[in-house]
ZAMARGU-4260 file (C-alpha; in steps of 0.2 Angstrom, whole numbers, plus 5000, padded with zeros to 4 digits):
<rodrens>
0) 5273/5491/5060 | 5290/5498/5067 | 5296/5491/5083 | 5292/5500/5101 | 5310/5507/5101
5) 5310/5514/5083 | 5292/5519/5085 | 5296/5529/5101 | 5313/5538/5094 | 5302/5542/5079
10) 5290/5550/5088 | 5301/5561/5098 | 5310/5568/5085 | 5295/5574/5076 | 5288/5581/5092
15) 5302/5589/5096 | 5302/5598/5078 | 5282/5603/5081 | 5278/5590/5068 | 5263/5586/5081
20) 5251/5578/5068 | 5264/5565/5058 | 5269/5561/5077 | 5253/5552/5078 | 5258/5535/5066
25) 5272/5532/5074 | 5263/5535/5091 | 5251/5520/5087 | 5264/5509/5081 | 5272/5512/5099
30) 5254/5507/5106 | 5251/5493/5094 | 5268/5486/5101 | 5265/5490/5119 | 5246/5494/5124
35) 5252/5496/5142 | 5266/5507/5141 | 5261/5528/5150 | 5275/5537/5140 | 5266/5534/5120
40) 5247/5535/5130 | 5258/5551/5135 | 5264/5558/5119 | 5251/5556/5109 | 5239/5565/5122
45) 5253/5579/5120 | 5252/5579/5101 | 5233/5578/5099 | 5230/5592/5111 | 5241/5605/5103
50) 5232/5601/5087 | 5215/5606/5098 | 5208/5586/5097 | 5203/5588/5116 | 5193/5572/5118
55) 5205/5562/5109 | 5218/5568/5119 | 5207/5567/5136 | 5208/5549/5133 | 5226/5545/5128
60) 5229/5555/5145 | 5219/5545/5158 | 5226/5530/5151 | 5244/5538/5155 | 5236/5540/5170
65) 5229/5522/5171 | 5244/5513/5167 | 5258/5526/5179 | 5247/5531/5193 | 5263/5539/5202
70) 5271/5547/5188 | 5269/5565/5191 | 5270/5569/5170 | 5255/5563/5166 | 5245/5569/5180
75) 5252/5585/5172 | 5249/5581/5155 | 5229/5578/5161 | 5228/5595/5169 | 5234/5604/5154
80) 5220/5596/5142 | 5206/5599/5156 | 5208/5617/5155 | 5207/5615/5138 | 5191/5611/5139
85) 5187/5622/5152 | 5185/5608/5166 | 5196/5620/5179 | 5191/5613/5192 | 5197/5594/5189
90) 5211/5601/5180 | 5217/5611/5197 | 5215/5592/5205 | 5226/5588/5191 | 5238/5598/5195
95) 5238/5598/5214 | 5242/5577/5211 | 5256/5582/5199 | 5264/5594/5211 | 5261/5581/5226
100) 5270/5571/5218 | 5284/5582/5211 | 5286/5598/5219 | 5301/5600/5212 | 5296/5602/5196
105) 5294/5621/5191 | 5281/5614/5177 | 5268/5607/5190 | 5267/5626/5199 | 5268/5635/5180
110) 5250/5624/5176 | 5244/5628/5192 | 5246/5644/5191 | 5237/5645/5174 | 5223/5637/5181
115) 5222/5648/5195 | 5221/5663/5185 | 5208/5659/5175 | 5198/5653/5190 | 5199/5672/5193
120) 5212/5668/5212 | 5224/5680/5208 | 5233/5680/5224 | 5236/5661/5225 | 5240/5660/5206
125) 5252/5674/5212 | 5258/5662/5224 | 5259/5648/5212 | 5269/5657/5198 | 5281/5662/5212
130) 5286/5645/5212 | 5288/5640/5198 | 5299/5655/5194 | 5309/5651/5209 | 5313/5633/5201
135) 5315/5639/5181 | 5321/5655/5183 | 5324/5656/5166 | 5311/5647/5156 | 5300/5656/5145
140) 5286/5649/5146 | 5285/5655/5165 | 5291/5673/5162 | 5277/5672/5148 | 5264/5667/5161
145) 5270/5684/5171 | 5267/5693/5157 | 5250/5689/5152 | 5245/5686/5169 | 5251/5708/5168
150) 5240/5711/5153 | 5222/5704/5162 | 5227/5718/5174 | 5232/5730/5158 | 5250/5731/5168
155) 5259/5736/5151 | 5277/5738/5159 | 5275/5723/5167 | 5270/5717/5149 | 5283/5724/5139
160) 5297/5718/5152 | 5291/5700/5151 | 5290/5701/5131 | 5308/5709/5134 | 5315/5694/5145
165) 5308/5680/5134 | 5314/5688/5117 | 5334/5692/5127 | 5330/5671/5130 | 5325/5669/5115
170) 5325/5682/5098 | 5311/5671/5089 | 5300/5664/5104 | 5282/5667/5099 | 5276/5674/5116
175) 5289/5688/5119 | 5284/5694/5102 | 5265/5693/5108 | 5266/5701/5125 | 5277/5717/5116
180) 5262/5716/5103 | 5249/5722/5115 | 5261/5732/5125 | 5261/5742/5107 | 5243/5741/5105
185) 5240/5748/5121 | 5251/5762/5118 | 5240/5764/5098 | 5255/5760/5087 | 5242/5748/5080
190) 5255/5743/5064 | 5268/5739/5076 | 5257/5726/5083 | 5251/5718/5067 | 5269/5718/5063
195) 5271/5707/5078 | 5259/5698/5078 | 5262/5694/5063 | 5279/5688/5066 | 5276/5678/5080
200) 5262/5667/5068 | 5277/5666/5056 | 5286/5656/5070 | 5268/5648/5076 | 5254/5648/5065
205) 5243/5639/5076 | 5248/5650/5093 | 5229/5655/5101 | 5237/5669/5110 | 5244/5676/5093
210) 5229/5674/5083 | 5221/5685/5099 | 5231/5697/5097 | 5229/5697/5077 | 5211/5698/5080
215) 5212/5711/5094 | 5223/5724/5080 | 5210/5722/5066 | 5196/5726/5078 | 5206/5743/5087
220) 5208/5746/5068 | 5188/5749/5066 | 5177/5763/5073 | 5164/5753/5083 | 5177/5741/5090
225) 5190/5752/5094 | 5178/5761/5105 | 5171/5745/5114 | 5191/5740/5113 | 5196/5757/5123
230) 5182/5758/5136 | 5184/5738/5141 | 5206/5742/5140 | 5200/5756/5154 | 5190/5748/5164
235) 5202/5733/5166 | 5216/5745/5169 | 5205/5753/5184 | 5202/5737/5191 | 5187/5730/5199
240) 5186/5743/5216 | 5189/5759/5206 | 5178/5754/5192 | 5164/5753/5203 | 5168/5769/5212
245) 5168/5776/5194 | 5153/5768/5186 | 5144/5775/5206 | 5151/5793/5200 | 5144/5792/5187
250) 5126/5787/5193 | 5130/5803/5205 | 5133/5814/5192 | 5116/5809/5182 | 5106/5812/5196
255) 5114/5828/5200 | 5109/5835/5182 | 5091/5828/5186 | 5091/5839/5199 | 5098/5853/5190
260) 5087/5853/5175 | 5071/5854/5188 | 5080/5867/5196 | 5082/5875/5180 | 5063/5872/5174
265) 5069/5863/5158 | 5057/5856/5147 | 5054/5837/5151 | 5061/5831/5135 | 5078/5834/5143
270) 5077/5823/5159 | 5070/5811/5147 | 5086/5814/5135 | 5096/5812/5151 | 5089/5795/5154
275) 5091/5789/5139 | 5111/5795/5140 | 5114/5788/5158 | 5105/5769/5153 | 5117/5769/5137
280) 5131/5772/5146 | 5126/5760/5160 | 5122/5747/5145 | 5139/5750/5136 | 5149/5747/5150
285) 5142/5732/5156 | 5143/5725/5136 | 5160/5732/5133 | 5169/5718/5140 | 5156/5703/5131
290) 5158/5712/5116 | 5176/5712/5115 | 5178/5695/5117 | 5163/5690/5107 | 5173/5701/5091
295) 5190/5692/5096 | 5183/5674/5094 | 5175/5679/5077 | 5190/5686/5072 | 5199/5672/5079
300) 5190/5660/5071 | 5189/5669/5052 | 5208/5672/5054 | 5221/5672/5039 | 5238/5674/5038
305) 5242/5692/5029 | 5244/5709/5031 | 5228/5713/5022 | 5220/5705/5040
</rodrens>
């Protein structure tokens, strides 16, 4: 067993390199050393969860929190696995303690707004993101958070100048080259975006958001996704409001050829054909958007790292 010290500096330098799985030894030699110290409960909550080890990680970060009740870190470091697992609303708890006790720190206001956006509060994780920019002005992983925060919206400018920023930051960073890859998706340069995304795995294998997007090219490149893929990439770029006003227009328009085909004395056969087109429509759309993320997590999941994909 290495001393705390050695344990600790050991640790950092393979965390530091991404090497989050042999991290973990040293980690536990730190713990072994010193059960009550937060900063290793710290680390190797950090280590486990980017390798997806949730539970794990969960515990490692409530005894950070356990043993450094004040430090703003491992509040932090909580919040970030509990939205993980999907447990928002402890996780914006999390955060909001984090923040309380830092608000300085541009990082607390970056998780926050993350959580925000999932919970669907878009104007407060506006707000949030605001402030974190306002304290890390240049750090990518806020300007990334703009950026995808612009894609839910299917905002590609806003997309493509986040993906811009980053890469100007930094020419390799993984989620510059995944916000330009669904700006060119959007656009249909479908190889462009496999190239992409393909480049930013080569720098982050395990990246969720580039594997997303992988998944999201190779279903745009078949028929029956590409067209659930183009109607839900519509109806997110309309936005909630217009997209009722259009799905209404729609119900309008149906109803006006009922009336037009009685007025016409059609045979029966066609309002019934009518019918039939008008419930497809309304069961297409409100499928499209399950469907594609139902096809993107099977994708995700049976993913593998060549062109051929």
């Amino acid at each position: 067993m290495r001393p705390y010290n050695l344990a600790i500096h050991h640790a950092e330098a393979l965390l530091a390199a991404g090497n989050w799985a042999a991290a973990i030894e040293p980690l536990r030699d730190a713990l072994t050393a010193a059960p009550q110290e937060a900063y290793p409960h710290l680390l190797l909550a950090r280590a486990l969860r980017q390798q997806g080890r949730l539970t794990g990680a969960r515990y490692e970060a409530d005894r950070a929190v356990e043993h450094a009740p004040l430090w703003h870190l491992a509040h932090l470091e909580l919040a970030q696995i509990l939205l993980a697992q999907q447990h928002e609303r402890a996780a914006l708890e999390a955060a909001d303690r984090a923040i309380e006790l830092d608000p300085e720190d541009g990082i607390g206001h970056l998780v926050r707004a993350k959580i925000l956006r999932v919970q669907g509060k878009r104007a407060e994780a506006r707000a949030s993101l605001a402030a974190a920019r306002s304290l890390e002005p240049n750090f990518p992983p806020v300007i990334a958070e703009e950026g995808y925060a612009a894609l839910e919206q299917a905002r590609m400018e806003a997309v493509e100048a986040s993906g811009r920023e980053i890469l100007s930051l930094n020419p390799s960073n993984p989620d510059g080259l995944i916000l330009l890859g669904h700006a060119q998706l959007a656009r249909g340069d479908v190889e462009e975006a496999l190239r992409l995304a393909l480049s930013a795995l080569a720098h982050a294998p395990t990246d969720l958001d580039a594997l997303y997007l992988l998944a999201s090219v190779k279903m745009r490149k078949s028929l029956a996704g590409g067209l659930f893929w183009r109607w839900n990439r519509l109806l997110v770029k309309l936005g909630e409001a217009k997209a009722i006003f259009f799905v209404v227009g729609i119900f309008v328009v149906y109803r006006w050829a009922l009336l037009a085909s009685d007025d016409l004395g059609l045979p029966e056969a066609v309002d019934t054909l009518l019918m039939v087109v008008y419930l497809g429509f309304v069961i297409y759309t409100l499928s499209a958007s399950a469907i594609v993320r139902r096809m993107i997590a099977k994708e995700v999941a049976r993913v593998r790292l060549n062109p051929s994909f």
